[in-house]
C-alpha positions in Angstrom: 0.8 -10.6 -43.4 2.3 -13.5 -41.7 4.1 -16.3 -43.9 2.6 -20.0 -43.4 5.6 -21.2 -42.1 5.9 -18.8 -39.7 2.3 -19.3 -38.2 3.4 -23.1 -38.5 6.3 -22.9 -36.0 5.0 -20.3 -33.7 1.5 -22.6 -33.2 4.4 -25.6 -32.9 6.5 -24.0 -30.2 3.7 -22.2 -28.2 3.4 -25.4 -25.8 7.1 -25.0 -24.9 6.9 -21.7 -25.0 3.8 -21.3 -22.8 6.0 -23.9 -20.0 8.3 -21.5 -20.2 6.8 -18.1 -20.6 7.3 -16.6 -17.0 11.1 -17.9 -16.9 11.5 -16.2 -20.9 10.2 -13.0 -19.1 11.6 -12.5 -16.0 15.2 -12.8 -17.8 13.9 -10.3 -21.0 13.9 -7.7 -18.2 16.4 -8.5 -16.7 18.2 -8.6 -20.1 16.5 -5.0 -21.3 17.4 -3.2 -18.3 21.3 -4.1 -18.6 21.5 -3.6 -21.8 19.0 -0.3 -22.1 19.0 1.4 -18.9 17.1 4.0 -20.3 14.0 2.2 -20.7 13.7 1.5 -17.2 11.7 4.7 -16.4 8.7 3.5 -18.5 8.2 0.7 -16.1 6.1 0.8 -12.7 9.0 -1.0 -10.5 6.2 -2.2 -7.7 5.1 -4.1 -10.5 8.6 -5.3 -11.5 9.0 -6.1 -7.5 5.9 -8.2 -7.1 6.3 -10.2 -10.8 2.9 -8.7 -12.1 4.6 -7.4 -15.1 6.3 -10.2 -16.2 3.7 -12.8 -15.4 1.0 -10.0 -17.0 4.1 -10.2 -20.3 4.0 -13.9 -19.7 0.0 -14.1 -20.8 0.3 -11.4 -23.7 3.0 -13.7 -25.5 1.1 -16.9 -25.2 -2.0 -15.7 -25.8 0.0 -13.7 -29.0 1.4 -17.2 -30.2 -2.2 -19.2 -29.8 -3.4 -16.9 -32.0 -1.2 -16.2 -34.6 -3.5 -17.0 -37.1 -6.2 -15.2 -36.1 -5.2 -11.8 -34.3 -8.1 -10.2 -34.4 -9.4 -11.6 -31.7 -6.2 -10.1 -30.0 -7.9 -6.1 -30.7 -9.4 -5.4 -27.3 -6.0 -6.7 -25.8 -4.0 -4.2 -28.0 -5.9 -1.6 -27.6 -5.8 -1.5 -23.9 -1.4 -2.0 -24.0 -1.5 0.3 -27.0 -3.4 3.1 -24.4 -0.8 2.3 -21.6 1.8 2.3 -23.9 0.9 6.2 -25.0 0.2 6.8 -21.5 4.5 6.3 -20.7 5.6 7.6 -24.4 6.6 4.4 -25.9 7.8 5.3 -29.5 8.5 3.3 -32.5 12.1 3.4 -31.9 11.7 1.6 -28.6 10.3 -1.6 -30.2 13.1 -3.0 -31.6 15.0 -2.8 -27.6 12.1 -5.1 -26.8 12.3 -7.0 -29.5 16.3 -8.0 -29.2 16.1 -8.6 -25.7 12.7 -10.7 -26.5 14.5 -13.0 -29.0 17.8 -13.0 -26.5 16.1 -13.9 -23.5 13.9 -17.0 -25.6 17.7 -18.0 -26.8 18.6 -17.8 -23.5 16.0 -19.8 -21.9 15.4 -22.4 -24.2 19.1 -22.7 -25.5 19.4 -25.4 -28.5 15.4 -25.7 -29.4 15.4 -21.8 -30.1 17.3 -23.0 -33.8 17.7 -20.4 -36.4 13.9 -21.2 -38.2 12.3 -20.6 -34.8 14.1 -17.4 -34.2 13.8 -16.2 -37.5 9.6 -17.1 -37.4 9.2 -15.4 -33.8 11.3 -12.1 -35.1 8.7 -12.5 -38.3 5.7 -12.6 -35.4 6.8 -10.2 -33.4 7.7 -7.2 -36.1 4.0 -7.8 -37.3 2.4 -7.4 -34.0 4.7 -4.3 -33.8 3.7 -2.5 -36.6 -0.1 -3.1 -35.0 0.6 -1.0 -32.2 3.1 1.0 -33.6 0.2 1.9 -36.1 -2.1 2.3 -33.3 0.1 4.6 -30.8 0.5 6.8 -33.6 -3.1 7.4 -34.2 -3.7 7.7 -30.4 -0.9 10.9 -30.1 -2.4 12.2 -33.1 -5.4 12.4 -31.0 -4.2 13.6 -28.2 -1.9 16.2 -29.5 -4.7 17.7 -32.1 -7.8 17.7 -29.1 -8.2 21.1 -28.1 -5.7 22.2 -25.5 -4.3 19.0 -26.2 -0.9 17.7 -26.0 1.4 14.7 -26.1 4.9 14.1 -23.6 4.6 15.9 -20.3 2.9 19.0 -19.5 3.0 21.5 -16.3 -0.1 21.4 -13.6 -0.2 23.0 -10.9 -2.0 21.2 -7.2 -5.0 24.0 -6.9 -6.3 22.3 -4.1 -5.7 18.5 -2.0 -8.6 17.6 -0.4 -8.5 14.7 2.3 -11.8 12.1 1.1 -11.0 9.9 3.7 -8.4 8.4 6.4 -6.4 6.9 3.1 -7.4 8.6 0.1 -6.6 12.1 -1.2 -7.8 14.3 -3.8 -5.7 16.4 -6.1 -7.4 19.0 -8.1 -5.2 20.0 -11.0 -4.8 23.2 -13.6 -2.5 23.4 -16.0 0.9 26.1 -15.5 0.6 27.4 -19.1 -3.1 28.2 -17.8 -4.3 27.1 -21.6 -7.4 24.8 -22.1 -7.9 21.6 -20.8 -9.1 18.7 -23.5 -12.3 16.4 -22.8 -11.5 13.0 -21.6 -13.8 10.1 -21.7 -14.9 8.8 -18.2 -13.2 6.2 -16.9 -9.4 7.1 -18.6 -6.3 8.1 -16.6 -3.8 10.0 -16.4 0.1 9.7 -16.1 1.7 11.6 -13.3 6.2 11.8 -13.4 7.7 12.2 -10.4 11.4 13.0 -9.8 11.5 10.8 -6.8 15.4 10.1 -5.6 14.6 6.6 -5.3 13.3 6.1 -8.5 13.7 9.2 -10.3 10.3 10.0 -13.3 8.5 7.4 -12.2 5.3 7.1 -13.9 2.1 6.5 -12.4 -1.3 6.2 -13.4 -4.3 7.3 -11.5 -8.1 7.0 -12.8 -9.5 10.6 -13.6 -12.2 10.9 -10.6 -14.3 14.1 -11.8 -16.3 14.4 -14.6 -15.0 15.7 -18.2 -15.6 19.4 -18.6 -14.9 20.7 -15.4 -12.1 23.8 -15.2 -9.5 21.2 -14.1 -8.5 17.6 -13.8 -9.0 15.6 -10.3 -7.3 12.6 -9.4 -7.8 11.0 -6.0 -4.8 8.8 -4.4 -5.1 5.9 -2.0 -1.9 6.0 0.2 -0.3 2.5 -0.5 0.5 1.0 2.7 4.5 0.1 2.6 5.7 -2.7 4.1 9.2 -2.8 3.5 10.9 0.6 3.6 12.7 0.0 0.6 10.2 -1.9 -1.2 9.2 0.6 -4.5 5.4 -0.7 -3.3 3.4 2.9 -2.3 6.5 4.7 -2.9 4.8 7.4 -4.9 1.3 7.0 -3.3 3.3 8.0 -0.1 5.1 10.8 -2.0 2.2 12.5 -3.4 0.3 12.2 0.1 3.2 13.5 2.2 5.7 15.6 0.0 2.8 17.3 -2.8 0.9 20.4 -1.1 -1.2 22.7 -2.7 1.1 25.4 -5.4 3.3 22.8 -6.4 3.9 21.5 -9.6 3.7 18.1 -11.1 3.7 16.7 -14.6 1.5 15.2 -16.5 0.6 13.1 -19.5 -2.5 13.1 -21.5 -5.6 11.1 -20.9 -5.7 7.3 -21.8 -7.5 4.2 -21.4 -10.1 2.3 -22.8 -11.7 1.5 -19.5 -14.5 4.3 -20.9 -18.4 5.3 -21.4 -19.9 7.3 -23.8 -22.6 9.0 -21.8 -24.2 10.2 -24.3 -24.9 6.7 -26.0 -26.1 4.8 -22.4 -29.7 4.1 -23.8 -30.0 0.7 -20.8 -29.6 0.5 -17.4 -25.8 0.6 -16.4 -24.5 -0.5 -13.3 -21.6 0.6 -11.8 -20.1 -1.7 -9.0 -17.2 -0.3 -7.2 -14.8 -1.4 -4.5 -12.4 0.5 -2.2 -10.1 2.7 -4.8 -11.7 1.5 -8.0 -14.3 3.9 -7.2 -12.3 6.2 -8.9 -13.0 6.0 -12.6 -16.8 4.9 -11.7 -17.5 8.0 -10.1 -16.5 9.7 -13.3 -18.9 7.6 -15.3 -21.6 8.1 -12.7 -21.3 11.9 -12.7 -20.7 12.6 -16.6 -24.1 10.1 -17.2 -26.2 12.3 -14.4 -24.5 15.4 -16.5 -24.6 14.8 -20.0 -27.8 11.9 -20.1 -30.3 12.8 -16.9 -32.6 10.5 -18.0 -30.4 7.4 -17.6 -31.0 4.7 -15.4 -28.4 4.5 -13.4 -27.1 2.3 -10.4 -23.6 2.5 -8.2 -22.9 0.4 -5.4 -19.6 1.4 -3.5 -18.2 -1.6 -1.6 -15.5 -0.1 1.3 -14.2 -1.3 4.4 -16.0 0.9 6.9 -16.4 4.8 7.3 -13.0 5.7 8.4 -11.5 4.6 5.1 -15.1 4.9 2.7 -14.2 7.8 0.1 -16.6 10.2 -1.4 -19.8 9.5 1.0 -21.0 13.2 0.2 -20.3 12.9 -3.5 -22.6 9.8 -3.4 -25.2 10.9 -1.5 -25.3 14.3 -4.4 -25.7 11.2 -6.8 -28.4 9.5 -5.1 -30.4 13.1 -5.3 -30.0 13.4 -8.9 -33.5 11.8 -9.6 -35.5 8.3 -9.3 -33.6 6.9 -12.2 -30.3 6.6 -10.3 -29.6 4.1 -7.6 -27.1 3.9 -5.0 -25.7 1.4 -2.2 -22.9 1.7 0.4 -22.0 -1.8 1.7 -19.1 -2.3 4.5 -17.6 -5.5 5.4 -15.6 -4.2 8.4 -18.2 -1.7 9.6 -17.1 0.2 12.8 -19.2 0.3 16.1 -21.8 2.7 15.0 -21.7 2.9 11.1 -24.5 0.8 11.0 -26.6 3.4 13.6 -25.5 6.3 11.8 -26.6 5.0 8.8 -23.2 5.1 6.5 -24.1 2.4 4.7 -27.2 -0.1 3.6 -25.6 -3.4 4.0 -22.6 -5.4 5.5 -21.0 -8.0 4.1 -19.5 -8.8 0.8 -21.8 -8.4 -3.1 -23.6 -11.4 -3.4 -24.8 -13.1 -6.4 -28.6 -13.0 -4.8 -27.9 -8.9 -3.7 -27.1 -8.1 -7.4 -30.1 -10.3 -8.5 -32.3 -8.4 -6.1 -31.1 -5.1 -6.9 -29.8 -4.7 -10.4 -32.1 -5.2 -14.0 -29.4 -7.8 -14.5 -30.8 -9.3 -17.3 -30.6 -6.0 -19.6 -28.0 -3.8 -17.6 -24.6 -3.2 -18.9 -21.9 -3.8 -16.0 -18.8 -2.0 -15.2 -16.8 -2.8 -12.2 -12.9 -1.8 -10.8 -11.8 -2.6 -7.3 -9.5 -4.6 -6.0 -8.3 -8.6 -7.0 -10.6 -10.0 -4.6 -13.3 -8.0 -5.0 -12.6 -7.9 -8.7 -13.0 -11.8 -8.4 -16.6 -11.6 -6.6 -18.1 -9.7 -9.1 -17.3 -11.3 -12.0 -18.1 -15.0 -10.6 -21.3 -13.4 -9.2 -22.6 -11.8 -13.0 -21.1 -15.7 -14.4 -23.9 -17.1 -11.9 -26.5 -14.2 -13.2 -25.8 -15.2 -16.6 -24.5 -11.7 -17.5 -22.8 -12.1 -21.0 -19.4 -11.0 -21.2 -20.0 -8.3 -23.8 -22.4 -6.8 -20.9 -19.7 -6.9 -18.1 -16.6 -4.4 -18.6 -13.7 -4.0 -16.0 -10.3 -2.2 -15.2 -7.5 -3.5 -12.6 -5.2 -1.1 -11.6 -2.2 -2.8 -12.3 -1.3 -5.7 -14.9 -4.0 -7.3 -16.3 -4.9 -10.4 -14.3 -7.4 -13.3 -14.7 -10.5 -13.6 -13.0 -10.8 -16.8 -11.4 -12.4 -17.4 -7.9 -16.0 -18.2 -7.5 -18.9 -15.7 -6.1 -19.6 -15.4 -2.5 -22.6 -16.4 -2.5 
């Protein structure tokens, strides 16, 4: 356990800390990847590019320091880092690189006011949160390595087929070389692909499983990032996979993480599944696993997209909607074309509305999940805010570094 005095000066400092947090991060990278180039791999550098990461490391530390004296209310934040964290093979022995360039970069930043007590209380702070997630990785890759056909590191799959789902997104359906078994995942986790690319050689990526657990292989499906810079890391690997990965090659892969997750088994209310553009991907694992594994499920999935040309998995949706009266499903367009409206491709235009999910949803018992992108991401949660969804009832993943949820509903 913490000392008193240390939870006495991190609670004092946490003000100047929080004024400084983003500053204190940007130069602990900067100070980690001089000084330990080899950690540089585990890091998504389109998130280093933009400042997600350190503004995402800004948040964990302040939040961290606030509560020092009560961490448990830091356990659904843990366990989410503690997945990613498997996810890129962080180890025990990386913690203390983070941890010297963390207490370097505060010395550096706030110069004089980091004295030897406050140093000596954050090292205190930060070796306990540590030994959390140190405790917690190593019951996650005892997991993973002891699943059937399970394994932890990197492992060989072979591209059995690449199916085009739309005008951006792409499908890779994936078996593994060694042709061994394949271990359950829960729906909604991800898995990491490492890709010797010669601009940024095993990059790691993450991509949502999109098929449901027990089928002969895995499937991820891959929005092609749009790049605006040509040397920008942003869509680098998106691209990559799109262009340079055909079916026969090999790519490799680590486990399944994430805590982004159903049981399907245990859905005993109505869930409701609220997709936009990409972040379909994890949703339609949930969707099809429930139809699988619990037919009697009340189920709805609305799939927010542009318009047709870029709307993913319209067949796959329409097999959902077929599964029986107790599932539910809506296509809505914002950008329809000319005659997606005639043809039918979707039920609505528009954005999600406050009113539309009133109308359409048992939102007073349902439980919510819902991935997309920022602005969509936004929406939804200030639309179940106005519906007076509790937050225990509303679950969500960004793809990227966690951000806050901030704007009001449309509607």
């Amino acid at each position: 356990m913490l000392s008193e005095k240390t939870i006495r000066i991190v609670k004092e400092i946490t003000p100047l800390v929080a004024a400084n947090a983003e500053t204190i991060t940007r130069r602990f990278y900067e100070r980690m990847f001089e000084a330990n180039p080899e950690v540089k791999a585990f890091f998504n550098q389109s998130h280093q590019h933009t400042g997600g990461q350190q503004k995402a490391l800004a948040g964990a530390i302040c939040a961290y320091f606030t509560h020092i004296d009560n961490p448990a209310v830091l356990m659904p934040a843990v366990e989410l880092i503690a997945q990613k964290h498997c996810s890129l093979g962080i180890k025990a022995e990386h913690y203390p690189i983070v941890g010297s360039n963390l207490l370097g970069a505060i010395g550096d930043v706030m110069g004089d006011a980091a004295t030897p007590e406050i140093v000596d209380a954050v090292s205190e702070a930060y070796g306990f949160l540590a030994d959390i997630f140190i405790g917690r990785e190593n019951a996650i890759y005892s997991e993973q390595e002891s699943a059937p056909g399970g394994w932890i590191g990197t492992r060989a799959f072979v591209v059995t087929k690449k199916v085009s789902e739309s005008d951006v997104v792409t499908s890779f359906y994936l078996k593994p070389e060694d042709e061994g078994a394949l271990p359950p995942f829960k729906p909604g986790q991800y898995i990491t692909v490492h890709i010797d690319h010669p601009h940024t050689p095993t990059s790691p990526r993450n991509y949502s499983l999109s098929d449901r657990s027990g089928e002969p292989h895995y499937r991820i499906s891959v929005k092609r990032e749009e790049r605006l810079q040509p040397n920008a890391p942003e869509g680098l690997i998106s691209n990559h996979l799109h262009d340079a990965i055909a079916e026969g090659h090999t790519i490799q892969l680590g486990p399944p993480c994430g805590e982004f997750t159903v049981d399907p088994k245990a859905v005993t209310k109505p869930i409701v599944l609220l997709a936009g553009g990409i972040g379909v991907t994890p949703l339609l694992s949930m969707a099809k696993s429930i139809i699988h594994e619990n037919p009697e499920a009340t189920l709805y999935f609305l799939q927010a997209a542009r318009n047709s040309s870029v709307h993913a998995f319209d067949d796959e949706l329409r097999l959902l909607s077929a599964a029986g009266p107790n599932v539910n499903t809506r296509v809505i367009y914002d950008a329809p074309l000319a005659d997606d409206v005639q043809n039918g491709k979707c039920d609505a235009t528009g954005f999600v509305t406050t009113e539309m999910l009133r109308e359409w949803t048992p939102f007073s018992e349902a439980d919510f999940y819902f991935c997309g992108p920022k602005p969509f991401m936004e929406n939804i949660h200030a639309c179940l805010a106005e519906l007076g969804v509790d937050e225990h009832r509303a679950r969500y993943e960004f793809f990227g570094p966690k951000q806050e949820l901030t704007s009001s509903a449309t509607g």
